[in-house]
PDB file of the backbone (N, CA, C, O) and the ligand in Angstrom, with CONECT records:
HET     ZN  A 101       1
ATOM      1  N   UNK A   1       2.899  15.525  -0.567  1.00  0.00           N
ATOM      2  CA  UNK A   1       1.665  14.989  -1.148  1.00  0.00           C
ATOM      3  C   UNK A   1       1.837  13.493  -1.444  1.00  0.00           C
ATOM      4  O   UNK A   1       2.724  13.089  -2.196  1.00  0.00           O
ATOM      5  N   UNK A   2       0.805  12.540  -0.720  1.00  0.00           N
ATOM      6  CA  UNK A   2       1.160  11.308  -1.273  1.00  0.00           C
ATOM      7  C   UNK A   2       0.630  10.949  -3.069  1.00  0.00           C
ATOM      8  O   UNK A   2      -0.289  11.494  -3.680  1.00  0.00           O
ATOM      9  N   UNK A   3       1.441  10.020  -3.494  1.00  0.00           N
ATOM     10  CA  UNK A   3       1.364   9.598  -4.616  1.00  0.00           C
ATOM     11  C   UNK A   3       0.507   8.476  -5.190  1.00  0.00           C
ATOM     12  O   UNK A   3       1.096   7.437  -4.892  1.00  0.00           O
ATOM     13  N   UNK A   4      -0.344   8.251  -5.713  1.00  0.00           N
ATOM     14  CA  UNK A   4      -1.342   7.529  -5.875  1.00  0.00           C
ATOM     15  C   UNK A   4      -0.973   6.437  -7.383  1.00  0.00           C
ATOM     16  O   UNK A   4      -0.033   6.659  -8.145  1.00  0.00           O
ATOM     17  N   UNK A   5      -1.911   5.335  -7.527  1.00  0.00           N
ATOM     18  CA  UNK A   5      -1.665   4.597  -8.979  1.00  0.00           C
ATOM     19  C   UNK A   5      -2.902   4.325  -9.249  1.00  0.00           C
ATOM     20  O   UNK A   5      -3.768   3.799  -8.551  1.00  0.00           O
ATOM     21  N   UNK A   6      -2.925   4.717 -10.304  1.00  0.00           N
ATOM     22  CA  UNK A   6      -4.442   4.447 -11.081  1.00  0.00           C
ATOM     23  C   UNK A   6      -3.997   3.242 -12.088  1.00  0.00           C
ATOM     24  O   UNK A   6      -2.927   2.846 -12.551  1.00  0.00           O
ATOM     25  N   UNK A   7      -5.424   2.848 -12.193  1.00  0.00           N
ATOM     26  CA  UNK A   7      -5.492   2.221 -13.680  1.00  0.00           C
ATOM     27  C   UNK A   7      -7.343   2.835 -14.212  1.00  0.00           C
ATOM     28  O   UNK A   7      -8.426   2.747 -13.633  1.00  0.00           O
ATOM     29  N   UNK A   8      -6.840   3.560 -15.837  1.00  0.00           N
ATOM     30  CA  UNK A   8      -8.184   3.787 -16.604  1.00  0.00           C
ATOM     31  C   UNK A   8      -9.035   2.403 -16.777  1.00  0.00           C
ATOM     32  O   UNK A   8      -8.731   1.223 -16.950  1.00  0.00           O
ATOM     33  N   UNK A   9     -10.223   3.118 -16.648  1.00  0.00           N
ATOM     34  CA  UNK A   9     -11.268   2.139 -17.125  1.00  0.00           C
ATOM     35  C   UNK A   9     -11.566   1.733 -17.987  1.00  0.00           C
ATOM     36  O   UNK A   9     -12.217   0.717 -18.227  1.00  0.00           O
ATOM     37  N   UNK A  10     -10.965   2.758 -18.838  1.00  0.00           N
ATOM     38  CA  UNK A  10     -11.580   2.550 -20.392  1.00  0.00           C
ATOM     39  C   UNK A  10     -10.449   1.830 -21.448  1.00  0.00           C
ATOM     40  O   UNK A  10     -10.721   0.935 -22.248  1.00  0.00           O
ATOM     41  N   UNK A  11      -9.121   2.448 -21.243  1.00  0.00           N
ATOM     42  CA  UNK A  11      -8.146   2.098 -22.049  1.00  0.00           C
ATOM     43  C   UNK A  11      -6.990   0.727 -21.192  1.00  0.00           C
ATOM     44  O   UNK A  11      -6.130   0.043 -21.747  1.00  0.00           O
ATOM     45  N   UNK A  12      -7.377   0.720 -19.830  1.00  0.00           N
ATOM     46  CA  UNK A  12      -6.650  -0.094 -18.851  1.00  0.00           C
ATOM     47  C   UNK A  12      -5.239   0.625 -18.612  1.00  0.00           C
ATOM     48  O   UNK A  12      -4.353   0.063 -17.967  1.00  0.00           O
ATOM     49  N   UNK A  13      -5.129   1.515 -19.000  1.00  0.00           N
ATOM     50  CA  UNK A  13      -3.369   2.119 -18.435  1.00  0.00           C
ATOM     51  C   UNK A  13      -3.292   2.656 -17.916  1.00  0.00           C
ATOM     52  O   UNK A  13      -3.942   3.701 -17.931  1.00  0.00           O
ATOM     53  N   UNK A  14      -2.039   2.213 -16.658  1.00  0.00           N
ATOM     54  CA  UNK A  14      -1.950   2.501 -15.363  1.00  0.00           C
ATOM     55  C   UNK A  14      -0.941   3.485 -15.456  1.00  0.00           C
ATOM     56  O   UNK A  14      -0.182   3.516 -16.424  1.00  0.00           O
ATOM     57  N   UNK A  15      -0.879   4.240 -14.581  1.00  0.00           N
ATOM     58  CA  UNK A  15      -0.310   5.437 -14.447  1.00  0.00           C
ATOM     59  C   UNK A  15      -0.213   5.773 -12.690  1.00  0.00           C
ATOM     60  O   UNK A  15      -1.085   5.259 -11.990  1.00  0.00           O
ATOM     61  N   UNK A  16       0.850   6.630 -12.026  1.00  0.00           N
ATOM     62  CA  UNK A  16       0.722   7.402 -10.973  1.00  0.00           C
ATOM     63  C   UNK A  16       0.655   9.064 -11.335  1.00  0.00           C
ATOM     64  O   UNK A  16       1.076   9.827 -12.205  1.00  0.00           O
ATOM     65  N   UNK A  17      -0.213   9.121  -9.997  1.00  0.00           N
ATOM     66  CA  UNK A  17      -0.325  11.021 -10.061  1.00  0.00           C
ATOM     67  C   UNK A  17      -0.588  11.484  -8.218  1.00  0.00           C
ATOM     68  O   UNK A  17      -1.023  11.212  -7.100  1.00  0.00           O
ATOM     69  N   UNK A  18       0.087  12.361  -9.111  1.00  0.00           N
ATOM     70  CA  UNK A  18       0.511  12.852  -6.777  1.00  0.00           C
ATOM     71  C   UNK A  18      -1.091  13.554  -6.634  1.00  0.00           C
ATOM     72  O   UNK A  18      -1.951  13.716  -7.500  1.00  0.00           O
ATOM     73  N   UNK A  19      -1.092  13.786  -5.621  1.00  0.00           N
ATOM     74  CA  UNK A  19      -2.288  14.498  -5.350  1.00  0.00           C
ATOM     75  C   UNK A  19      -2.764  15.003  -3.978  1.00  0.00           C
ATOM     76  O   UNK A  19      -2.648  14.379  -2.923  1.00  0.00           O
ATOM     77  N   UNK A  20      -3.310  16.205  -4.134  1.00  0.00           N
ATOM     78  CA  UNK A  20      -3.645  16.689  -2.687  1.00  0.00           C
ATOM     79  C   UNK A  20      -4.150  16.115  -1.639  1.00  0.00           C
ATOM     80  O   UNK A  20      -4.980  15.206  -1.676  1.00  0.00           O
ATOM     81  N   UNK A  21      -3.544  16.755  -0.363  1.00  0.00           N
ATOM     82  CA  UNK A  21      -4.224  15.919   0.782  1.00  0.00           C
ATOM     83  C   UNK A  21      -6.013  15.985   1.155  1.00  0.00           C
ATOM     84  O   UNK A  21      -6.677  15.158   1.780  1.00  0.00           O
ATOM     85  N   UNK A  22      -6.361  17.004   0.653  1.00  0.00           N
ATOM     86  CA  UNK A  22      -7.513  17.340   0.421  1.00  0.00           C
ATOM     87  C   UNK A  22      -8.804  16.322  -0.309  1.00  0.00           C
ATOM     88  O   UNK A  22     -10.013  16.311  -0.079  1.00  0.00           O
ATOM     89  N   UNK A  23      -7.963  15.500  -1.271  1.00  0.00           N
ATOM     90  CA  UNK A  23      -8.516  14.691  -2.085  1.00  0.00           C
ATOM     91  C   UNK A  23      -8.977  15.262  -3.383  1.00  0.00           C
ATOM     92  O   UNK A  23      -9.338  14.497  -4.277  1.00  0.00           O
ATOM     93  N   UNK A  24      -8.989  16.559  -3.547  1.00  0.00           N
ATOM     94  CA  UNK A  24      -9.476  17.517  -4.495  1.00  0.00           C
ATOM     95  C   UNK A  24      -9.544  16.919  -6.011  1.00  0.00           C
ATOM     96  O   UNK A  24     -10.413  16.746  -6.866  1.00  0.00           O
ATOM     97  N   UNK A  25      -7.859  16.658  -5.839  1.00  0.00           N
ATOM     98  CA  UNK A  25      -7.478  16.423  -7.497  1.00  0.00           C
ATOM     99  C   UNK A  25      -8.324  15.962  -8.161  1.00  0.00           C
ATOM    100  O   UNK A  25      -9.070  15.151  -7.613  1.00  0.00           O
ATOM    101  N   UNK A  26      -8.565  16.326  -9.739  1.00  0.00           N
ATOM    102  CA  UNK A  26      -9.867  15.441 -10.202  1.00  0.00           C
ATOM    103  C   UNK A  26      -8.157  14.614 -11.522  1.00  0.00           C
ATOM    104  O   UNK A  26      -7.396  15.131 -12.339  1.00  0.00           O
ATOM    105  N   UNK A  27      -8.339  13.298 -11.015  1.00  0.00           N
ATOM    106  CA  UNK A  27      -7.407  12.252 -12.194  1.00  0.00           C
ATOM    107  C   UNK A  27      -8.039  12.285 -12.969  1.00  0.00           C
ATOM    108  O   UNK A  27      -9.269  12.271 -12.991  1.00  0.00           O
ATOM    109  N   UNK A  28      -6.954  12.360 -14.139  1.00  0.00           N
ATOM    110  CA  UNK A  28      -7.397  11.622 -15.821  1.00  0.00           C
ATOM    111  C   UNK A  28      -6.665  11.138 -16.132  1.00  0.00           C
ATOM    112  O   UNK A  28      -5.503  11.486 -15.923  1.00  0.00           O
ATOM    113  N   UNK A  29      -7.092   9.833 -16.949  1.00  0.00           N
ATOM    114  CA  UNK A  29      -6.044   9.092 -18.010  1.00  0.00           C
ATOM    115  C   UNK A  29      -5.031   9.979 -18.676  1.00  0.00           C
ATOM    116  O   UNK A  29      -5.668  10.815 -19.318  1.00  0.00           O
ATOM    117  N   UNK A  30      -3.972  10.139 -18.788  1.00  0.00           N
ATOM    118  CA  UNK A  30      -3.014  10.950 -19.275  1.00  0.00           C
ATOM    119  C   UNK A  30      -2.831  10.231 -21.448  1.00  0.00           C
ATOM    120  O   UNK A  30      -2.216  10.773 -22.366  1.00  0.00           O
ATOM    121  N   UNK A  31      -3.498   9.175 -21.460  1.00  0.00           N
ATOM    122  CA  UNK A  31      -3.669   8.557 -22.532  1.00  0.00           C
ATOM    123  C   UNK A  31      -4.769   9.122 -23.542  1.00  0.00           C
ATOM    124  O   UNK A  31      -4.712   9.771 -24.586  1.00  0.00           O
ATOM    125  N   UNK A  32      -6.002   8.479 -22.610  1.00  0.00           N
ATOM    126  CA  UNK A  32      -7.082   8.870 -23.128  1.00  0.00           C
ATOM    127  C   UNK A  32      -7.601   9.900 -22.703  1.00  0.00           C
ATOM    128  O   UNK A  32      -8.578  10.234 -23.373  1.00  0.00           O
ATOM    129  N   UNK A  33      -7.301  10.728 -21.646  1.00  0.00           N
ATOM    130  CA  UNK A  33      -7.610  11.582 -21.092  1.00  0.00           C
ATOM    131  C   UNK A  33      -9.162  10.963 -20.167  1.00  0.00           C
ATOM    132  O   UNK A  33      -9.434  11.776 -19.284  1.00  0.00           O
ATOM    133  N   UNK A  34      -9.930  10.044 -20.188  1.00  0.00           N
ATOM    134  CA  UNK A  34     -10.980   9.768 -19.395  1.00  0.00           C
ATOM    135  C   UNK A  34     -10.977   9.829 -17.951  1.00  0.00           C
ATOM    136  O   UNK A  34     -10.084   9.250 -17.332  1.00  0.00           O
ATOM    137  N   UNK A  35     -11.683  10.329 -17.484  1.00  0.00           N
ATOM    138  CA  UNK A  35     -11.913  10.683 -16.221  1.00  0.00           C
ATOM    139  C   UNK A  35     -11.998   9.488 -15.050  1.00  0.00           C
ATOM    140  O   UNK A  35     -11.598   9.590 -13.890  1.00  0.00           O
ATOM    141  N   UNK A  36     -12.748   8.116 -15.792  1.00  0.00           N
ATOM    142  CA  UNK A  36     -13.109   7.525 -15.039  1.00  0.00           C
ATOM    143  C   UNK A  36     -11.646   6.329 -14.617  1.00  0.00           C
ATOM    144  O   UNK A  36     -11.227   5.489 -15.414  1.00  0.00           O
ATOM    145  N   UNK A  37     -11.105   6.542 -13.252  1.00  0.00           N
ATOM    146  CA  UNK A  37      -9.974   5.634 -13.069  1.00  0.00           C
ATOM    147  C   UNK A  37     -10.478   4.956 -11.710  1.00  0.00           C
ATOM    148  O   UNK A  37     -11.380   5.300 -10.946  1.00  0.00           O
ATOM    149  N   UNK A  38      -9.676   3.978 -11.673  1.00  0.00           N
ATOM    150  CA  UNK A  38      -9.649   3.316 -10.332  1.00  0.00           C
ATOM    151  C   UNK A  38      -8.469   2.862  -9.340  1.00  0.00           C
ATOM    152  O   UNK A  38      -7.783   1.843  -9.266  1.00  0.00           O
ATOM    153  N   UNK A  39      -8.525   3.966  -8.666  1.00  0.00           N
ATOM    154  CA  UNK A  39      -6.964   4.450  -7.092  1.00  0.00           C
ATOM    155  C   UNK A  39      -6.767   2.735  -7.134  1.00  0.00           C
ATOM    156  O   UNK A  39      -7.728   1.966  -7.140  1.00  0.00           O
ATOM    157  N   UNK A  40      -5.429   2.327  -7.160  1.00  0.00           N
ATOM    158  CA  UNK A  40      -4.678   1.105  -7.043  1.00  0.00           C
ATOM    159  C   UNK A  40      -4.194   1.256  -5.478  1.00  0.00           C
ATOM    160  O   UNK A  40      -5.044   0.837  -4.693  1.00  0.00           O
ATOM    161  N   UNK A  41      -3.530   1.541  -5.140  1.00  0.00           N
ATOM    162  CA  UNK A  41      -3.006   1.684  -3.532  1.00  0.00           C
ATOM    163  C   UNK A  41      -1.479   3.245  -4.422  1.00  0.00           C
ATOM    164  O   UNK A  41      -1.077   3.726  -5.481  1.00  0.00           O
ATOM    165  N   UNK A  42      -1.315   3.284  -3.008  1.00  0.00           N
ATOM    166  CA  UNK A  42      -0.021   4.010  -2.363  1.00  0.00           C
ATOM    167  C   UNK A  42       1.107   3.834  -3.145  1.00  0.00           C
ATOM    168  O   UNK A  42       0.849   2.850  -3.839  1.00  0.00           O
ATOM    169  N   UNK A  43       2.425   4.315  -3.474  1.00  0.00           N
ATOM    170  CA  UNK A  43       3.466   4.089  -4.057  1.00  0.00           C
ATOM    171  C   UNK A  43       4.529   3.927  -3.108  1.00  0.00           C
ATOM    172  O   UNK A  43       5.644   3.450  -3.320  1.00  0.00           O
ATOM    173  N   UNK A  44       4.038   4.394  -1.994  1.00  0.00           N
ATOM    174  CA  UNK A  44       5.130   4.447  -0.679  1.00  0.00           C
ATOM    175  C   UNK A  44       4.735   3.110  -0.015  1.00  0.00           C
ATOM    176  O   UNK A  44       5.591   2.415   0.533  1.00  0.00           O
ATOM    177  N   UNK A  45       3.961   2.897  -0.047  1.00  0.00           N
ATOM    178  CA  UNK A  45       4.124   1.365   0.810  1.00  0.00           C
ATOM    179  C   UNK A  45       4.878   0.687  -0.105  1.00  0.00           C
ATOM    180  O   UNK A  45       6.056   0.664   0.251  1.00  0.00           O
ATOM    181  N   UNK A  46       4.668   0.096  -1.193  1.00  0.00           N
ATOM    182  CA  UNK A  46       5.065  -0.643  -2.025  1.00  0.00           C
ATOM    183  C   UNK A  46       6.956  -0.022  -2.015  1.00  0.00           C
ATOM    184  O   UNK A  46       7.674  -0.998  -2.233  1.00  0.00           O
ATOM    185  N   UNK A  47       7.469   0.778  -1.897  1.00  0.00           N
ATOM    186  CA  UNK A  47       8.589   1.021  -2.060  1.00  0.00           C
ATOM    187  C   UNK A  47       9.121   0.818  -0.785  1.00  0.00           C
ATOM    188  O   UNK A  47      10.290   0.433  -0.791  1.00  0.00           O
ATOM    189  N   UNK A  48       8.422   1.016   0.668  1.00  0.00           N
ATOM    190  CA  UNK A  48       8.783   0.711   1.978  1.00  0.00           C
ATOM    191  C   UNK A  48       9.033  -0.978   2.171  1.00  0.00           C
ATOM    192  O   UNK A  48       9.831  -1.333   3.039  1.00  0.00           O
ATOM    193  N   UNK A  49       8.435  -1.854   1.463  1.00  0.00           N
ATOM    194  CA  UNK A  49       8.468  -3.198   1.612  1.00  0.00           C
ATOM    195  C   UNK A  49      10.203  -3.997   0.569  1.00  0.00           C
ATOM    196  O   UNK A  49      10.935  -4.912   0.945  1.00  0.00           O
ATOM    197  N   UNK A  50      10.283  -3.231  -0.611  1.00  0.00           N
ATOM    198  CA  UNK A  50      11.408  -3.766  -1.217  1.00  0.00           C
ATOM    199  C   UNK A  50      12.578  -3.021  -0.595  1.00  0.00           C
ATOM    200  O   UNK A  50      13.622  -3.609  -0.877  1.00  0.00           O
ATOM    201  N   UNK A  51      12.798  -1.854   0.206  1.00  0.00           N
ATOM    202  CA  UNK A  51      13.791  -1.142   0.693  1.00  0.00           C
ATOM    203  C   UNK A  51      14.743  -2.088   1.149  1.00  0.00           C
ATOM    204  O   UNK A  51      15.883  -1.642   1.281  1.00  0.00           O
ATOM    205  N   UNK A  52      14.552  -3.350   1.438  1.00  0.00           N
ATOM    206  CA  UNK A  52      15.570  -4.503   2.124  1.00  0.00           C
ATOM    207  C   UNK A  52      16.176  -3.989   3.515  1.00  0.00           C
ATOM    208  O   UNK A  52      15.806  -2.966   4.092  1.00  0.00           O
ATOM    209  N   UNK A  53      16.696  -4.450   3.744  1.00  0.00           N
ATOM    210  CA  UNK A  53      17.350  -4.702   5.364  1.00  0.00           C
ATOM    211  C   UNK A  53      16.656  -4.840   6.686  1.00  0.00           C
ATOM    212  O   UNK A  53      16.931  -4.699   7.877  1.00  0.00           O
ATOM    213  N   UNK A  54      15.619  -5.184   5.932  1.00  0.00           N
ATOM    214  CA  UNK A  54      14.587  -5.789   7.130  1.00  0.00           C
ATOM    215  C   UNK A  54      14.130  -7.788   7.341  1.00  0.00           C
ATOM    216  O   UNK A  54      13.643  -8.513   8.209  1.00  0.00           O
ATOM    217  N   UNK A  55      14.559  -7.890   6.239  1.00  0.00           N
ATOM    218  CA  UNK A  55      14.281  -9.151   6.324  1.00  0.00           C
ATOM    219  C   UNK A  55      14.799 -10.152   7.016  1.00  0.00           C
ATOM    220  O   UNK A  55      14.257 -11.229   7.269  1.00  0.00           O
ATOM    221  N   UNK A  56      16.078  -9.708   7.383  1.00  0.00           N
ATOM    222  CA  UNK A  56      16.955 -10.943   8.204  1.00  0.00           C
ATOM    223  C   UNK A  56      16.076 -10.483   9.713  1.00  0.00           C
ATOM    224  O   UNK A  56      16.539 -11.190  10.608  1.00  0.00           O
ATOM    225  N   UNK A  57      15.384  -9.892  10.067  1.00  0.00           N
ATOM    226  CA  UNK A  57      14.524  -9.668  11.542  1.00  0.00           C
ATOM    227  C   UNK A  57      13.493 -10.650  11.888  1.00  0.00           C
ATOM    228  O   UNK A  57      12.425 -10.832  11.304  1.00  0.00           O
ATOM    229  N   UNK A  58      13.969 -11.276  12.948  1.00  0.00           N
ATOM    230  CA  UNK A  58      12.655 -12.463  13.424  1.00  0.00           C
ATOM    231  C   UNK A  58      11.392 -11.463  13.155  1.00  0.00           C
ATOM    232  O   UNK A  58      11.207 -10.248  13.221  1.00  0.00           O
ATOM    233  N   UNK A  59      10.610 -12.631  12.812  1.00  0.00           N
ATOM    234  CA  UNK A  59       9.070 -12.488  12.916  1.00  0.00           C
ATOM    235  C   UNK A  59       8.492 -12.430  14.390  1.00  0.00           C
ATOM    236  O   UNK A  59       8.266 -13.516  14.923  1.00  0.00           O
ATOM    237  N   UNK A  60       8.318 -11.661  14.863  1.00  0.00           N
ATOM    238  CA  UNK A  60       7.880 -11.663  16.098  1.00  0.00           C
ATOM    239  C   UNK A  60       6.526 -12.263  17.180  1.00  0.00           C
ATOM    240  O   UNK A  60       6.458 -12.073  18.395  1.00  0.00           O
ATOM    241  N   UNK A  61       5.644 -12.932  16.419  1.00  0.00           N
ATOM    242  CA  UNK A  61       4.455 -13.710  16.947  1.00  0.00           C
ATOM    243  C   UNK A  61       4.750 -14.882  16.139  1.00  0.00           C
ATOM    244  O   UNK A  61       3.716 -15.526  15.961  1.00  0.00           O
ATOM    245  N   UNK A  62       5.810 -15.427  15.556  1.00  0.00           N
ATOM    246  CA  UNK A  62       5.812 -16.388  14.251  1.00  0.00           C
ATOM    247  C   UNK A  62       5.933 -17.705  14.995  1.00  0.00           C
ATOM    248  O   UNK A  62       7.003 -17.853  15.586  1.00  0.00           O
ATOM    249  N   UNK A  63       4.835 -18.932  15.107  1.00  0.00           N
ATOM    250  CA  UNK A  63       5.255 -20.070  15.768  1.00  0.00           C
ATOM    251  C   UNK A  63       4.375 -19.856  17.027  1.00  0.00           C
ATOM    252  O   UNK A  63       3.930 -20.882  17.542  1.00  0.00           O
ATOM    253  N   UNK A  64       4.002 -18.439  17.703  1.00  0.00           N
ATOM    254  CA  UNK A  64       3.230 -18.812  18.446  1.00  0.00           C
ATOM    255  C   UNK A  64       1.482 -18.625  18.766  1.00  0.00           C
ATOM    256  O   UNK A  64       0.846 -17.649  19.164  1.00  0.00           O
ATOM    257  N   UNK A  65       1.122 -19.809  18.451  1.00  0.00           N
ATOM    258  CA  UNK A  65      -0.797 -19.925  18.140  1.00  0.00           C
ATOM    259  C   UNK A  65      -1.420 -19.347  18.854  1.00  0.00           C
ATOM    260  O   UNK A  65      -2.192 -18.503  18.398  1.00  0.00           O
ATOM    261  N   UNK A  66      -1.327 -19.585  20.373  1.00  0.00           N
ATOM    262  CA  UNK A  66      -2.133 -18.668  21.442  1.00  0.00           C
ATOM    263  C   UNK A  66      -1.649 -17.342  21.698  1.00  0.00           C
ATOM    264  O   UNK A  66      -2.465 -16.472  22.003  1.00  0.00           O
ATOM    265  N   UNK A  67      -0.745 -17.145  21.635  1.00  0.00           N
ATOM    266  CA  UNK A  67      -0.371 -15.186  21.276  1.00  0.00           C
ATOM    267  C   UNK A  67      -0.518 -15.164  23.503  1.00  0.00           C
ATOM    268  O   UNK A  67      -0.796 -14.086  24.029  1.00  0.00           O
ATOM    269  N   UNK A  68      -0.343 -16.125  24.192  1.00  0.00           N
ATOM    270  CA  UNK A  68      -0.242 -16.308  25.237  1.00  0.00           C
ATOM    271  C   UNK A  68       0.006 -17.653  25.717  1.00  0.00           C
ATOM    272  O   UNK A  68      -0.082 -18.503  24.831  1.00  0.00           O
ATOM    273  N   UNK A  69       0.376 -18.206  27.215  1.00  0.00           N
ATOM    274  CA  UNK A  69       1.426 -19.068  27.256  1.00  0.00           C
ATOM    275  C   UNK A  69       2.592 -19.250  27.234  1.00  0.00           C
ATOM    276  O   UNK A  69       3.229 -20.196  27.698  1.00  0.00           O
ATOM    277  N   UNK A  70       3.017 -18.148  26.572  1.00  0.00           N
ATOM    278  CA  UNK A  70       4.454 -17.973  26.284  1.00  0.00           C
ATOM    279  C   UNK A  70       5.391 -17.732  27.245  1.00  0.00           C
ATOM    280  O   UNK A  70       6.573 -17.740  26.903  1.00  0.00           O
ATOM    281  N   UNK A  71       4.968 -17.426  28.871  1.00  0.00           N
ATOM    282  CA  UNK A  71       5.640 -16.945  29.889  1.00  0.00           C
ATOM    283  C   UNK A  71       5.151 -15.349  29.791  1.00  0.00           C
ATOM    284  O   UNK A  71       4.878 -14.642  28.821  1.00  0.00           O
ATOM    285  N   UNK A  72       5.161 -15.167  30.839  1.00  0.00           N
ATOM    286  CA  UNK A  72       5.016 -13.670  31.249  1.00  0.00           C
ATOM    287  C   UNK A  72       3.695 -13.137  31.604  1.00  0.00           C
ATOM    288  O   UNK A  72       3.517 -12.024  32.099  1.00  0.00           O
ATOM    289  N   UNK A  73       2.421 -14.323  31.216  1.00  0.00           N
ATOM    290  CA  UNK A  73       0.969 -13.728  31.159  1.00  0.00           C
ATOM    291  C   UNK A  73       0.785 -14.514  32.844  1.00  0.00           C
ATOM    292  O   UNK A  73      -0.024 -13.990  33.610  1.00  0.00           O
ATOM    293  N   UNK A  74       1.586 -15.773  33.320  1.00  0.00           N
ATOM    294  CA  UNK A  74       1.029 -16.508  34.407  1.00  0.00           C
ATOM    295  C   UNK A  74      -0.001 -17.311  33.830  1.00  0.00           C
ATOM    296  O   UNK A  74      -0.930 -17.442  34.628  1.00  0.00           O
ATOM    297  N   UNK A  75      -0.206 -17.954  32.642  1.00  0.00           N
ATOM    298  CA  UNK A  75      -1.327 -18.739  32.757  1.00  0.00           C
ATOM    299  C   UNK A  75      -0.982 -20.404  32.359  1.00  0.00           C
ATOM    300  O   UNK A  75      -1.618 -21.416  32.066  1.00  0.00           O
ATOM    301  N   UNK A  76       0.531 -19.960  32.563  1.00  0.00           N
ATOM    302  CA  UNK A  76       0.712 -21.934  32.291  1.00  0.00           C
ATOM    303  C   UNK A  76       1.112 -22.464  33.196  1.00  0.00           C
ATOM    304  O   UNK A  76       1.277 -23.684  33.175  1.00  0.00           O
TER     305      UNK A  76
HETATM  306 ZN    ZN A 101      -7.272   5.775 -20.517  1.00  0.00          ZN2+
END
């Protein structure tokens, strides 16, 4: 089940809660208990980006503007 981050509307505290693929789950503030929250993003992306050992990897289009020219298309 992916893991979701809210923040309440009412009290502003953010919290995660896993939740069905279905979308079913009904969230509440675990504070105030209010219903009304607003989905922040994913917890897995955000943990896929600090994992490290990706960073020493060229950027792969980095430096080049036309995304062609570069050799291989025949147009220079
Ligand atoms: Zn709240």
């Amino acid at each position: 089940m992916p893991m979701y981050e809210y923040a309440c509307t009412k009290c502003s505290h953010q919290f995660e809660e896993l939740v069905s693929a279905s979308g079913s789950t009904v969230v509440a503030c675990p504070v105030c208990n209010s219903g009304k929250v607003d989905k922040l993003f994913s917890t897995f992306q955000r943990v896929r980006v600090g994992g490290g050992g990706l960073e020493s990897a060229p950027a792969p289009t980095a430096g080049r503007a036309g995304g062609c020219c570069g050799g291989g298309c025949g147009c220079g």
